[in-house]
C-alpha positions as CSV (number, residue, x, y, z in Angstrom):
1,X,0.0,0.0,0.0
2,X,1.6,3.2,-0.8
3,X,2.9,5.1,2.0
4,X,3.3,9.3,1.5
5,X,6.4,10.3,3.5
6,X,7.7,14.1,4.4
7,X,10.6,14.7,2.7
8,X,13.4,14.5,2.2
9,X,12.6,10.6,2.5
10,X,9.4,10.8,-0.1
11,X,10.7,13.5,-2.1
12,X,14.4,14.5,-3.1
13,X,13.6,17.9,-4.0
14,X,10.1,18.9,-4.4
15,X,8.2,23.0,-5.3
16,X,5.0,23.4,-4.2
17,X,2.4,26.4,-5.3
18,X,0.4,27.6,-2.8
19,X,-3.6,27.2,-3.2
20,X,-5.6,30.2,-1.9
21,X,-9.0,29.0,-2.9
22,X,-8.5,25.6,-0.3
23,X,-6.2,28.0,2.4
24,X,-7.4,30.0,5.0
25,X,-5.9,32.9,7.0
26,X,-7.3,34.5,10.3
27,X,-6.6,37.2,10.3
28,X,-6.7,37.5,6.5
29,X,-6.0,38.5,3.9
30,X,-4.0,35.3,2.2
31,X,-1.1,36.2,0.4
32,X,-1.4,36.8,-3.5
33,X,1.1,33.5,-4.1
34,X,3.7,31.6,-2.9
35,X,6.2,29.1,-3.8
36,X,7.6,26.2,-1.4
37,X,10.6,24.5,-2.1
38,X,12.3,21.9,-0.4
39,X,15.6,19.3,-1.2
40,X,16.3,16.6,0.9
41,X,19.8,17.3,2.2
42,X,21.1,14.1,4.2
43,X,18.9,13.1,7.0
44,X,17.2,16.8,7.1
45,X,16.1,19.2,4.3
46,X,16.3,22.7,3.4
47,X,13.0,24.8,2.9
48,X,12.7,28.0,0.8
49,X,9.7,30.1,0.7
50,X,8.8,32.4,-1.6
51,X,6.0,34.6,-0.6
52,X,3.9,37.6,-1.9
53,X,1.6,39.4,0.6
54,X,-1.8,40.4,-0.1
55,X,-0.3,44.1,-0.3
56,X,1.9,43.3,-2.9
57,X,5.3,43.3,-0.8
58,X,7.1,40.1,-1.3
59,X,8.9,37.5,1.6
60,X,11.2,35.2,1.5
61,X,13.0,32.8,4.3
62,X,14.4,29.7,4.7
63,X,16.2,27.5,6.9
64,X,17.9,23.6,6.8
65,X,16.4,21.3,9.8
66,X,16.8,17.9,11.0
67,X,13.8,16.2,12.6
68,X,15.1,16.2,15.8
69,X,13.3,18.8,17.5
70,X,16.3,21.1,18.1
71,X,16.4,24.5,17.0
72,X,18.0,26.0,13.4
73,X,17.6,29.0,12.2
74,X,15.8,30.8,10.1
75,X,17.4,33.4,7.7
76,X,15.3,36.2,5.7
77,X,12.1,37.2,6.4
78,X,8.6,36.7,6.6
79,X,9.0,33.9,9.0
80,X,5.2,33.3,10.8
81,X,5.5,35.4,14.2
82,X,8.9,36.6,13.1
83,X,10.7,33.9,13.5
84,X,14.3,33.1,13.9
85,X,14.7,29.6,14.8
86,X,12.3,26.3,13.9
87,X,12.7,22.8,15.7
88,X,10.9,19.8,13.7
89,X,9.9,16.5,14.5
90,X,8.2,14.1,12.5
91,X,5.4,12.6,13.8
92,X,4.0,9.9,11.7
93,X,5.3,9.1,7.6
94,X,3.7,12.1,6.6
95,X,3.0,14.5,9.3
96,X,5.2,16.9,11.1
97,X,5.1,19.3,13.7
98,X,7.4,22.5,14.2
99,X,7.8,24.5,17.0
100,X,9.1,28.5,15.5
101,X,11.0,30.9,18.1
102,X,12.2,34.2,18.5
103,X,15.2,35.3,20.4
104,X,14.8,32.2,22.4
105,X,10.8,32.8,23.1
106,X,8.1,30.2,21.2
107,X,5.8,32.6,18.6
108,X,3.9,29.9,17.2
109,X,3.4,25.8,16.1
110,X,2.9,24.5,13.0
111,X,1.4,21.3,11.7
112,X,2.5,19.9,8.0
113,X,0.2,17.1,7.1
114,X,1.4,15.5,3.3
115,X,-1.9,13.9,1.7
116,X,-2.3,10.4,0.7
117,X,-1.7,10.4,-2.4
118,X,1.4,12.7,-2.1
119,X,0.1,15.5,-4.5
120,X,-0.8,18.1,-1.2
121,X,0.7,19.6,1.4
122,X,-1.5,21.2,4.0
123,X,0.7,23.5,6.4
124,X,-1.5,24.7,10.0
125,X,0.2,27.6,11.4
126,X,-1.0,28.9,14.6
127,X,0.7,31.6,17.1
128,X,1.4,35.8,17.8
129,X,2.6,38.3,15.2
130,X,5.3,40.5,15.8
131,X,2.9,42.7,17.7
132,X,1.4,40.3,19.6
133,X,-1.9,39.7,17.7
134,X,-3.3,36.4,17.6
135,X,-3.2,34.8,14.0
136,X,-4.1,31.4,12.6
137,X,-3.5,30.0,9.1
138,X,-4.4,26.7,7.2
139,X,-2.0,26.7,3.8
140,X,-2.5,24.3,1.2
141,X,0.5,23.6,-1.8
142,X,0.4,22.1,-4.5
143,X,3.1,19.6,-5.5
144,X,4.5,21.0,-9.4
């Protein structure tokens, strides 16, 4: 039976297009687009995002992790809650679960889910913005 896996185990380098029609972003509005990358790089992988707000001002960050729950950083930015370190840990073949910090301090979780058939990636985001408003965000890609 076929098994979807996060990468880099499933995937050796896979870009993703984000789907605003099945995402959903309290408080909104979703971003115009965005582009995920990720390339499996030994027993971790690096991420790239690629974002453009709803405002038209473009984002990008990424940052290479292990799933080992300690913290690496983040570079760039438009990291959710202004991040500038993540910790992952798998959870399951195709699930994760990050915890995002800045300057030492937790600003939000984040649960990646891959889909069954290994064609979506559904990212839940939940924390504080920079200025301490609540925010919540449910971001579906699209594997190109």
């Amino acid at each position: 039976m076929f098994q979807p896996r996060l990468p880099p185990v499933f995937w050796k380098s896979v870009a993703e297009e984000h789907v605003p029609s099945k995402s959903k972003y309290e408080p909104g509005p979703a971003p115009q687009s965005g582009t995920r990358t990720i390339v499996a790089d030994g027993d971790g992988a690096k991420y790239s995002f690629e974002i453009v707000r709803a405002d038209g001002t473009a984002n990008s960050y990424s940052y290479t992790v292990k799933y080992d729950g300690k913290d690496y950083p983040i570079t760039g930015s438009g990291a959710p809650g202004g991040a500038d370190s993540i910790a992952v840990k798998r959870v399951g073949t195709s699930k994760a679960e990050a915890t995002l910090k800045k300057a030492g301090k937790e600003v939000a979780k984040s649960w990646v889910e891959v889909s069954k058939d290994g064609t979506l990636t559904t990212v839940k985001v939940k924390g504080k913005t920079p200025d301490g408003k609540d925010f919540n965000s449910e971001a579906v890609y699209d594997k190109q």
